[in-house]
Structures are given as C-alpha cells and as structure tokens.
BAZA-693441 format. One record per residue (C-alpha): residue number from 0; residue in three letters; x, y, z. Coordinates in steps of 0.02 Angstrom, whole numbers, plus 32768, in hexadecimal, padded with zeros to 4 digits. Last residue first. Example, Ala and Ser with C-alpha at 12.3 -4.5 7.8 and 13.67 -1.06 7.14 Angstrom:
BEGIN
+-----+-----+------+------+------+
|   i |  aa |    x |    y |    z |
+-----+-----+------+------+------+
|   1 | SER | 82AC | 7FCB | 8165 |
|   0 | ALA | 8267 | 7F1F | 8186 |
+-----+-----+------+------+------+
// end
This chain:
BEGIN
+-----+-----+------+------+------+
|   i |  aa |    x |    y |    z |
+-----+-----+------+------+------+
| 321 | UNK | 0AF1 | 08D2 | 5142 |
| 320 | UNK | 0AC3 | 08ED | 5083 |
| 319 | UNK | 0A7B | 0992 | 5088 |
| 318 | UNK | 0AFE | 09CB | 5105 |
| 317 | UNK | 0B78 | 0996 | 50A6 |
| 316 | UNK | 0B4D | 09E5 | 5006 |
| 315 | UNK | 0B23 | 0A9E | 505F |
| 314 | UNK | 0BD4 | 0A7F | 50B2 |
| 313 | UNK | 0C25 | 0A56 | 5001 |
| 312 | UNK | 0BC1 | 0ADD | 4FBB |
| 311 | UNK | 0BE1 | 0B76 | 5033 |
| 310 | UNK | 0CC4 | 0B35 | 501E |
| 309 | UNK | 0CA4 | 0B55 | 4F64 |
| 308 | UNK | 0C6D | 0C03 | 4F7C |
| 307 | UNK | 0D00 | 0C1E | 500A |
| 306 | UNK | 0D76 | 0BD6 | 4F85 |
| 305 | UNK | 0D32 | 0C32 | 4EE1 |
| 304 | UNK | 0D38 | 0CDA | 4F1A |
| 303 | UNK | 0DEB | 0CDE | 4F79 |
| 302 | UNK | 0E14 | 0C65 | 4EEF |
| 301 | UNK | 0E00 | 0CE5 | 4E56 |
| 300 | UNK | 0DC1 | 0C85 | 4DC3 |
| 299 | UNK | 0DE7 | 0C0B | 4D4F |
| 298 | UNK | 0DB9 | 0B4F | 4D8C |
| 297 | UNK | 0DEA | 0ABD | 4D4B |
| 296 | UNK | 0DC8 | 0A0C | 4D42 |
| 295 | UNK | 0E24 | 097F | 4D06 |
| 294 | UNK | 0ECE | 09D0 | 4D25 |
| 293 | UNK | 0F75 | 09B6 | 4CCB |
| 292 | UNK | 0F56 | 0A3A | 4C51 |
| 291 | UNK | 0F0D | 0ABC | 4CC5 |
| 290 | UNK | 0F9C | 0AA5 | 4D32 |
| 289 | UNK | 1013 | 0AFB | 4CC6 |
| 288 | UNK | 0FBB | 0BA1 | 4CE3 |
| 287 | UNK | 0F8B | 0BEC | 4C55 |
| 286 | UNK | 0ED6 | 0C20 | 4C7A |
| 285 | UNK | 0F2A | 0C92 | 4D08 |
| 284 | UNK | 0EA4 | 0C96 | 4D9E |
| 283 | UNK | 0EBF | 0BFC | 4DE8 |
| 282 | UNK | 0E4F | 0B55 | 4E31 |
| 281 | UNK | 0E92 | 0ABB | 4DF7 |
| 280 | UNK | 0E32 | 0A1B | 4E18 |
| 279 | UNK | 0E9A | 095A | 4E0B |
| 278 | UNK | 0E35 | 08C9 | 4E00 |
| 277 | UNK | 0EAA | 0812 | 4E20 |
| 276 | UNK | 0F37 | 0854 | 4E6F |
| 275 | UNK | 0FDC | 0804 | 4E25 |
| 274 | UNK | 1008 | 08A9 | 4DDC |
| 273 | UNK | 103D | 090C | 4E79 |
| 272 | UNK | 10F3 | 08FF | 4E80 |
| 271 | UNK | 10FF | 0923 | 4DC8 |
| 270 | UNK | 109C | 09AB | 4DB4 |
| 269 | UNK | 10ED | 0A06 | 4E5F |
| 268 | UNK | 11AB | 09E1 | 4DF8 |
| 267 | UNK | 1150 | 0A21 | 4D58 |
| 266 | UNK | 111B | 0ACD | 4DA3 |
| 265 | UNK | 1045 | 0ACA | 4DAD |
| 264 | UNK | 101F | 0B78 | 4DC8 |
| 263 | UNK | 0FEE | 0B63 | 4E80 |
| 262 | UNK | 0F45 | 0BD8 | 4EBC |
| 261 | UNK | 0EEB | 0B5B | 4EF3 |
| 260 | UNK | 0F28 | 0A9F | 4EC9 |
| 259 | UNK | 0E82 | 0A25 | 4EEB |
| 258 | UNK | 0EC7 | 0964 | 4EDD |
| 257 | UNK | 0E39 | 08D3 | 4EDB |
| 256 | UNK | 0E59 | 081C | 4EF1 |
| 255 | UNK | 0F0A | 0839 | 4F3F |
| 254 | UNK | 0FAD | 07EE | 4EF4 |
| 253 | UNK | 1037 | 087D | 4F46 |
| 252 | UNK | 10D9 | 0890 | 4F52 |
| 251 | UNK | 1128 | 08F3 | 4FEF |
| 250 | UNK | 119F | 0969 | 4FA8 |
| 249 | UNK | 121B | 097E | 4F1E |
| 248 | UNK | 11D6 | 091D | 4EA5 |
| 247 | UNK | 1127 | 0984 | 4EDC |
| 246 | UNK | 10C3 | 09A8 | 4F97 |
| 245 | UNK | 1101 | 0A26 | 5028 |
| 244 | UNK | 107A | 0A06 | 50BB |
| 243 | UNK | 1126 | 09B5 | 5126 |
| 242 | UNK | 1176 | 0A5B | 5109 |
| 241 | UNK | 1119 | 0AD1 | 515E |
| 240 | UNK | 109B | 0B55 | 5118 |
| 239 | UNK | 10B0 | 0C05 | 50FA |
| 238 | UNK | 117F | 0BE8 | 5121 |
| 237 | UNK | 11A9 | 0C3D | 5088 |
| 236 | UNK | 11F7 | 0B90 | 5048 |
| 235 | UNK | 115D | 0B37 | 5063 |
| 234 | UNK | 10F5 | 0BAD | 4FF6 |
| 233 | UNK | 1175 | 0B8D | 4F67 |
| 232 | UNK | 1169 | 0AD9 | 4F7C |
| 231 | UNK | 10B3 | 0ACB | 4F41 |
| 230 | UNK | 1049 | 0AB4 | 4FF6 |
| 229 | UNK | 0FCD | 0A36 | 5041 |
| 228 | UNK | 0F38 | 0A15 | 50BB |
| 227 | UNK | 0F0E | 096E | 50D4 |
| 226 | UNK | 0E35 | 0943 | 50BA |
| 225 | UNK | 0D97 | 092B | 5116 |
| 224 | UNK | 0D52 | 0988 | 5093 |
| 223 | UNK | 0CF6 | 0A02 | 50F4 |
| 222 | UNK | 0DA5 | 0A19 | 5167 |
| 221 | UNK | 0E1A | 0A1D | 50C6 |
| 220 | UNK | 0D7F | 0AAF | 5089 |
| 219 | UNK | 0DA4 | 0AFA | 5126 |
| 218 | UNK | 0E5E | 0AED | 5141 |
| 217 | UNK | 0E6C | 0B3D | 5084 |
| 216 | UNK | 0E04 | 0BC6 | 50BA |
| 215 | UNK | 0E51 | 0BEF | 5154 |
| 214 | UNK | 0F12 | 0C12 | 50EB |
| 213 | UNK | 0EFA | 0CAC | 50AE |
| 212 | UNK | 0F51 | 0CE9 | 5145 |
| 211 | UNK | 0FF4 | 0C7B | 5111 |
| 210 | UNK | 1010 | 0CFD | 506E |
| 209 | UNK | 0FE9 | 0D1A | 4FA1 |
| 208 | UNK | 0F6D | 0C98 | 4F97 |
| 207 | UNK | 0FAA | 0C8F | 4EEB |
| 206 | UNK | 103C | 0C41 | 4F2E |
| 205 | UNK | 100B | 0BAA | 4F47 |
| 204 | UNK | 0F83 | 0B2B | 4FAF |
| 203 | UNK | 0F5B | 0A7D | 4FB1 |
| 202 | UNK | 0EB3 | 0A2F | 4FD2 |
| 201 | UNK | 0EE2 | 096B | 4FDF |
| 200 | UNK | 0E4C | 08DF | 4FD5 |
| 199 | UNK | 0E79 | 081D | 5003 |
| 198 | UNK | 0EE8 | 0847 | 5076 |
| 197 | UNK | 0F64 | 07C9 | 50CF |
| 196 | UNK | 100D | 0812 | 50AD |
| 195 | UNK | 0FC6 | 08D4 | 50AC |
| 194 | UNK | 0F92 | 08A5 | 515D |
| 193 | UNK | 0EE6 | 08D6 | 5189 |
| 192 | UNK | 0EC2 | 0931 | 5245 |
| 191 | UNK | 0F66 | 0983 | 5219 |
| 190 | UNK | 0FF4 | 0991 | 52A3 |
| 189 | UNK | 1073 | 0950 | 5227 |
| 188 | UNK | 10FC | 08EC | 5284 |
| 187 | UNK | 119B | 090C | 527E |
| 186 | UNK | 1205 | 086A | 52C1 |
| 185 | UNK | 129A | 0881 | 5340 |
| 184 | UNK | 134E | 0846 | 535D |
| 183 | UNK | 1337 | 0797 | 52E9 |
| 182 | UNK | 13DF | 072A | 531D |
| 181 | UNK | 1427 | 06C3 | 528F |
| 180 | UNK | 1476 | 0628 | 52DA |
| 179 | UNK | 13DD | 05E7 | 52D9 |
| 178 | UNK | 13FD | 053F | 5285 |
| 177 | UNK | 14B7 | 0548 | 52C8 |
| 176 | UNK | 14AD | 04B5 | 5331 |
| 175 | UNK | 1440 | 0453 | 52BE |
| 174 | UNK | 138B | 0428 | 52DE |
| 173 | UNK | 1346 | 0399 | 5334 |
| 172 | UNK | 1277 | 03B1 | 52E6 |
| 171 | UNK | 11F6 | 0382 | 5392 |
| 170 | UNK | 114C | 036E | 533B |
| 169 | UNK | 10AC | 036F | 53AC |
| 168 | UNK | 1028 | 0302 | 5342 |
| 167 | UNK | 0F80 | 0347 | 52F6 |
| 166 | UNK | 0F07 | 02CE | 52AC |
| 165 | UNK | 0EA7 | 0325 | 5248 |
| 164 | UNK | 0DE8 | 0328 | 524A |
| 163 | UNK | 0DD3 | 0356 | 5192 |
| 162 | UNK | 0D56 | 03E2 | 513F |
| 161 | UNK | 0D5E | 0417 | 508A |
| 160 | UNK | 0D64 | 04D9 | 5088 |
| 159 | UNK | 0DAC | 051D | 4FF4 |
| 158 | UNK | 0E02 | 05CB | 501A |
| 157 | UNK | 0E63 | 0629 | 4F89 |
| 156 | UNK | 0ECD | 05E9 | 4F06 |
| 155 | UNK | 0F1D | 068D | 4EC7 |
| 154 | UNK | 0F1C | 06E3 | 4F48 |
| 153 | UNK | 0FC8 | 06EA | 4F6E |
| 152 | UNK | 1043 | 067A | 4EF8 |
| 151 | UNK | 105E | 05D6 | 4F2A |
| 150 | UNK | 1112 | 059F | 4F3D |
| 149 | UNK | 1120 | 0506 | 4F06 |
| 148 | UNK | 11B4 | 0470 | 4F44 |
| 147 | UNK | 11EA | 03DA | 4ED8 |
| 146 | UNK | 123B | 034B | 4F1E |
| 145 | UNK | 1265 | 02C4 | 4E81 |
| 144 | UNK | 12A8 | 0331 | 4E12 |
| 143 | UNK | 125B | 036F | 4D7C |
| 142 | UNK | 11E3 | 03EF | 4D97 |
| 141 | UNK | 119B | 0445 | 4D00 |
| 140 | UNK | 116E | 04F0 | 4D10 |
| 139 | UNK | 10CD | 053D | 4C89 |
| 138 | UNK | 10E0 | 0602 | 4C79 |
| 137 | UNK | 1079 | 068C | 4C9B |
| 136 | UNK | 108A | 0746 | 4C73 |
| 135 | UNK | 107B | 0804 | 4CA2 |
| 134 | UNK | 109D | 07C1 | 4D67 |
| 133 | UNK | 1159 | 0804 | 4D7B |
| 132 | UNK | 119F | 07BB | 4CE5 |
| 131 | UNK | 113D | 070A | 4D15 |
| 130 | UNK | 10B7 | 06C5 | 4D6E |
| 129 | UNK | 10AF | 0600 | 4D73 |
| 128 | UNK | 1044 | 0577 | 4D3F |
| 127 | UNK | 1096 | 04C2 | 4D77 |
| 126 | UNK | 10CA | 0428 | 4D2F |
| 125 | UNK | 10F1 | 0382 | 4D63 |
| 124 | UNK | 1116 | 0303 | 4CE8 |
| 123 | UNK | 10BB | 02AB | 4D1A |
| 122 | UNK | 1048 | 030A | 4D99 |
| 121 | UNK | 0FF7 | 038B | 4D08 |
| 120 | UNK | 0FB6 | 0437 | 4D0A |
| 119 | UNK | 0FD2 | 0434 | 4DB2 |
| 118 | UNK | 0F5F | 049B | 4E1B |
| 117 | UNK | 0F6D | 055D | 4DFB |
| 116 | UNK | 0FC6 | 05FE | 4E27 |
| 115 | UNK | 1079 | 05CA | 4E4B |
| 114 | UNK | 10E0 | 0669 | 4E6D |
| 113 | UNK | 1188 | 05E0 | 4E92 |
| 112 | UNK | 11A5 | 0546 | 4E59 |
| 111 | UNK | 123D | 0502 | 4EC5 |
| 110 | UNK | 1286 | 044A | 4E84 |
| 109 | UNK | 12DF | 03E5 | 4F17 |
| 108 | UNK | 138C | 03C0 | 4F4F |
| 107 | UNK | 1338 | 03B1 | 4FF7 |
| 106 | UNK | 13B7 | 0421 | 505D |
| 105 | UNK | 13B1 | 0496 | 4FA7 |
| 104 | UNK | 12F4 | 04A7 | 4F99 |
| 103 | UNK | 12DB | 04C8 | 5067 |
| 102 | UNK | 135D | 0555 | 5062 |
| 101 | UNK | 1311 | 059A | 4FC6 |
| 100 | UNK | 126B | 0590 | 500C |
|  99 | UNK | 1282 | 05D2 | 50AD |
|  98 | UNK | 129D | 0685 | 507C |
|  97 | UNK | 121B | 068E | 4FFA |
|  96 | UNK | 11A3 | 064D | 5090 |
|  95 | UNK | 11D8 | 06D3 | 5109 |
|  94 | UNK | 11A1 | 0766 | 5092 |
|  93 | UNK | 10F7 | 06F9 | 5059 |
|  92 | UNK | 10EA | 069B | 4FC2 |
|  91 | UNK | 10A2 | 0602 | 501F |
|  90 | UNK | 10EC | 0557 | 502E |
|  89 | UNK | 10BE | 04BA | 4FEB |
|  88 | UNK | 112E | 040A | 4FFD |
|  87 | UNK | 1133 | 0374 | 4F80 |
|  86 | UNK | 1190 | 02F1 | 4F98 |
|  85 | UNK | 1161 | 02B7 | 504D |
|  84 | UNK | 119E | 0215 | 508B |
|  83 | UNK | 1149 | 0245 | 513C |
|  82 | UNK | 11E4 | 0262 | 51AE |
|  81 | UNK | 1251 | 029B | 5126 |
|  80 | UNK | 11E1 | 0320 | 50F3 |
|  79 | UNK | 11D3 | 0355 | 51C1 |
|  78 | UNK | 127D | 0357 | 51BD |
|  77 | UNK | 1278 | 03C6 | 5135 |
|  76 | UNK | 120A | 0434 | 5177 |
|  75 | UNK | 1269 | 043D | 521F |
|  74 | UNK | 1307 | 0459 | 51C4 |
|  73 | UNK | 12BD | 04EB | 514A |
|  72 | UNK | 1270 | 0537 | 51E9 |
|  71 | UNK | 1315 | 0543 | 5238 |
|  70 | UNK | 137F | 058D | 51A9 |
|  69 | UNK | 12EB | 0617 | 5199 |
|  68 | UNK | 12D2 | 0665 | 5235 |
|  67 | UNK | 1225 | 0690 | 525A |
|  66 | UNK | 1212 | 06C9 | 531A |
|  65 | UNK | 11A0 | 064E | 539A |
|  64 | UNK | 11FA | 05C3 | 5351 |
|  63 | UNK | 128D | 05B8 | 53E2 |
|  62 | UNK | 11CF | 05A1 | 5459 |
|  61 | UNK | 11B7 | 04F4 | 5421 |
|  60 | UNK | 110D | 04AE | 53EC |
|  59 | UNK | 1129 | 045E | 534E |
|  58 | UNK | 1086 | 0429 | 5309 |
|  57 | UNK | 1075 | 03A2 | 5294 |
|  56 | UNK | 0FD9 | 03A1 | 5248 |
|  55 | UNK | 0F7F | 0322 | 51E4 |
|  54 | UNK | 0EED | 0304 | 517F |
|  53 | UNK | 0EE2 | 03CE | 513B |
|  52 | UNK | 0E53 | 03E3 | 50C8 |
|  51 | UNK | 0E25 | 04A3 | 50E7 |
|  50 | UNK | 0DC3 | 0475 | 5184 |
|  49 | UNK | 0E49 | 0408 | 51C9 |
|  48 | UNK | 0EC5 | 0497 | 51D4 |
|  47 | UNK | 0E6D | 04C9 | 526F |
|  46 | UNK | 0E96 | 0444 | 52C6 |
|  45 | UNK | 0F3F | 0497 | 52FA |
|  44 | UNK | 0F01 | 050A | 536E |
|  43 | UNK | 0F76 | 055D | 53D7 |
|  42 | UNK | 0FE7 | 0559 | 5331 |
|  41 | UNK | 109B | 0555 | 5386 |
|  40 | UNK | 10F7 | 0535 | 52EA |
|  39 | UNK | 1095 | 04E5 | 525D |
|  38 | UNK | 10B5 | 0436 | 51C8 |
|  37 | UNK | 101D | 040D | 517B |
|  36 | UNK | 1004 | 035A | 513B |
|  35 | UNK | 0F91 | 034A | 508A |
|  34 | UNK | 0F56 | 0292 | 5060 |
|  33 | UNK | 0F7F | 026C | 4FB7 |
|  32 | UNK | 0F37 | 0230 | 4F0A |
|  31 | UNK | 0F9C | 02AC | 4EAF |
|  30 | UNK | 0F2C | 030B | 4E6D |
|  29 | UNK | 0EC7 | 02FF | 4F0A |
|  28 | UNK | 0F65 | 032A | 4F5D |
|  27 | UNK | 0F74 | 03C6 | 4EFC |
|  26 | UNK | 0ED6 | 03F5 | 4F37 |
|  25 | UNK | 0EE1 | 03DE | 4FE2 |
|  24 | UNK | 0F8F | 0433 | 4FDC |
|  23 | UNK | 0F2F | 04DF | 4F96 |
|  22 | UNK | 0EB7 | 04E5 | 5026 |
|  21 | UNK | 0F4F | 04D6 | 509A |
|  20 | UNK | 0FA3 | 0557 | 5036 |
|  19 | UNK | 0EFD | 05D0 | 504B |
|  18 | UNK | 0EF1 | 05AC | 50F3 |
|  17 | UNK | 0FAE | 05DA | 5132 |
|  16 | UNK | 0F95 | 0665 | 50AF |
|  15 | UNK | 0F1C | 06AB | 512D |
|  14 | UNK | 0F82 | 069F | 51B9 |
|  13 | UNK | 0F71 | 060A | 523A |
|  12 | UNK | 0F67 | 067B | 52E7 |
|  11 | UNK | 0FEC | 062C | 5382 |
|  10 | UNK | 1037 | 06DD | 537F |
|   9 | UNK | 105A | 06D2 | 52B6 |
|   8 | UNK | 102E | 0635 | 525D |
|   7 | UNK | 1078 | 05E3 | 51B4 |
|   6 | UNK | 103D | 0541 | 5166 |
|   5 | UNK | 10C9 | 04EA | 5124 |
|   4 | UNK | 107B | 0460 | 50C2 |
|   3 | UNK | 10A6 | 03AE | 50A4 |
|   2 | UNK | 104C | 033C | 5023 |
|   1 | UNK | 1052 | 0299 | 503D |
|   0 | UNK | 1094 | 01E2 | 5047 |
+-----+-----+------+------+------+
// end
C-alpha cells in the first residue's frame, strides 16, 4: 500500500505545486510507513518525481488528457487508487485541483481536508492542520473514514529533495462514457514570464498608481524579483491591467512567500485573498490605509519615488550577489 499523489503538469512540464505535493506525499508516507506513487498525465518526463521522493509513477499518456476536465481526472485517479489499495491520496490547492477533489471525495466516499499546511499531527486518529476563516486562523481536521483525501495548501510545504529511481509504468484508466462530457472551448493563459499560481514573490499594483502608464515600474521590480505581476480588483475593472493579474476573495488567491501591494489600500475582499502569503510589504502614501495593519512591513511615501528608488537597490543587491 501507498501514498498516491496527483502531480499536475502543463505542456508535458510538472508544475511547481506538482513538486511541492510530491515532496509533501514523501512525508506523509514516512508517517505512515509508505511508499509514495504519483499519479501524471502526459509528463514527458515522469522520472522526475523521483527526486522529491516519488517510488512510482504512473503516467497516463493519452492525448483526451491534454485539457483538464474534472469528471475524467477524478476517474483516472481513482482507478489508479483502486489499482494500488491506496487510502490516502494528495492533491494540490490549485484552481483544477479544488475542482477534482470533490468529485474524487464523493466517487471514493472519502474524507476531503482541504488548505492543509502541515504533516499530520497524528496518523491514528488522523489529523490534519488546516487554514481557516479565510487564512486569519488554523484549525486541527480529523479524518474519520477510511479514504481520506488533503488538499495541500500552496507553499506551505515547500521542496524537499530526497532522491528515488522510480519505476514509472504507462497507465491506461477505462473511463465512463460521459467522463468528458463537458467540452473545454478555450483556456486563458497569462502571458507572464511568472505565473501568479506558481510565484513565490508577487508585486501588485492599485490605484494609487493613478493609470496603465505607470505601470514600467512594477514590470521592473516583478522582472528583478523574478516575480508575477498583480492588480487589486479595482485596477482590473478599468481595464489598466487584465483580469487574470486581479488577486483577493474575488480573484485569484494567493499564498506567496513575500507580497509587495503598491499603491492598493488594502479593501477586505483584496486582504482576504492575499493573506496566506508568508511576508507581505505595503508601499502607500495615506498612513491609514488598511493594509498597513495586515502588513509586516510598510512603507509611507509616494510610490513614484519610492518604487524606482527601491527598484536601484534590488539591481545594486543582485548584482553584488550574482
């Protein structure tokens, strides 16, 4: 028996949170005192896995997975469970993932943890850490049933190498007839060297840079940083900045390790959306912006003199420790 994990990849590419759930599996199974099996569609390299503590792989190479659709991947994963006696699955907390997991909890009549942000606490009972009341608090889940399924939350394990040679086996799943019933027209895809979903540093934007022209310095300091550029709503609904940069509750969320807001006020829905993230820097000229309180550092000051300032030090930084 072990642990199975869905380790997500895009274009043949494992995604970031496919490594950081695969890290996270190896340590659960140590907990458990399991072997960890990976479950991936189309990975062109499927070994990969091994160096985060993967000892199997079962790679699905059929070209009906090349778009996400969520009844289908919840019957391949599944069958996959039921191929290797696994109890215990781990998924990411991405977009497609929060999809799946409901689908996958209720075939398997299984337990769903979701926004887990540690290793058990204990394995029997099983219990989990989890983020609550939109990330201002934890609580302790305890699984009951037999199947359980976690959802780990994003960044919060990180990468642990602990290098495998898998064995990787082609896996053929014999799906429903209506498994994709549901027909995907297109997929937006940010054209950002970073995504926002797999940053580890976001510089986000607001009003307070009072137009889209104002935007070069924002790209700069993303493009020191090697960081995802970002947006409070209001920006997105002028049209400075599309859509797919908009971060809060009503957004994309965000769990980065550091968060820089220039020029947003800090509204409750963007506070919320963005509190998972680790170190979060305000930069605004009103001392009673909202943000200030939910921030760990803060800046007051005028950004179209603190930015381009800041922006001299990062690249004087990196170039004295490249």
């Amino acid at each position: 028996m072990s642990v199975l994990v869905y380790t997500e990849a895009e274009e043949g590419k494992f995604k970031k949170n496919a490594l950081e759930v695969a890290s996270y599996a190896s340590g659960v199974a140590e907990a458990l005192g399991d072997t960890v099996t990976a479950i991936t569609f189309n990975a062109e390299e499927p070994e990969a896995l091994g160096k985060y503590g993967v000892n199997k792989v079962l790679n699905v190479t059929d070209d009906k997975f090349s778009k996400f659709k969520a009844s289908a991947f919840a019957e391949a994963i599944k069958q996959a469970a039921e191929k290797g006696g696994n109890t215990t699955i781990i998924l990411s907390s991405s977009a497609n993932a929060k999809y799946l997991a409901p689908l996958l909890a209720v075939q398997m009549e299984a337990g769903y943890a979701s926004n887990v942000v540690a290793l058990p606490e204990t394995t029997s009972p099983f219990k989990v850490k989890r983020t609550a009341f939109t990330n201002k608090a934890f609580n302790i889940t305890e699984i009951t049933t037999d199947k359980r399924i976690l959802g780990l939350s994003k960044n919060a394990y990180g990468l642990k190498e602990k290098e495998i040679t898998p064995e990787v086996e082609g896996f053929a799943p014999e799906l429903s007839s209506n498994a994709f019933s549901a027909d995907v027209k297109s997929v937006d895809k940010a054209t950002d060297k970073v995504t926002i979903a797999d940053a580890e540093i976001v510089v986000s934007g607001g009003r307070g840079l009072k137009g889209p022209e104002n935007w070069g310095m924002i790209e700069e300091m993303a493009d020191i940083l090697g960081a995802a550029t970002a947006c409070s709503k209001p920006v997105s609904d002028m049209g400075w900045r599309p859509h797919s940069e908009h971060v809060g509750q009503t957004g994309k969320p965000v769990a980065s390790n550091l968060y820089i807001a220039v020029g947003i006020s800090g509204a409750i829905q963007h506070l919320a959306g963005i509190n998972a993230s680790k170190t979060k820097v305000v930069i605004n000229n009103d001392p009673e912006a909202p943000f200030f309180k939910a921030a760990d550092y803060g800046v007051v000051g005028d950004a179209f003199e603190v930015v381009p300032k800041l922006n001299e030090k990062l690249k004087e930084f990196k170039a004295q420790n490249s």
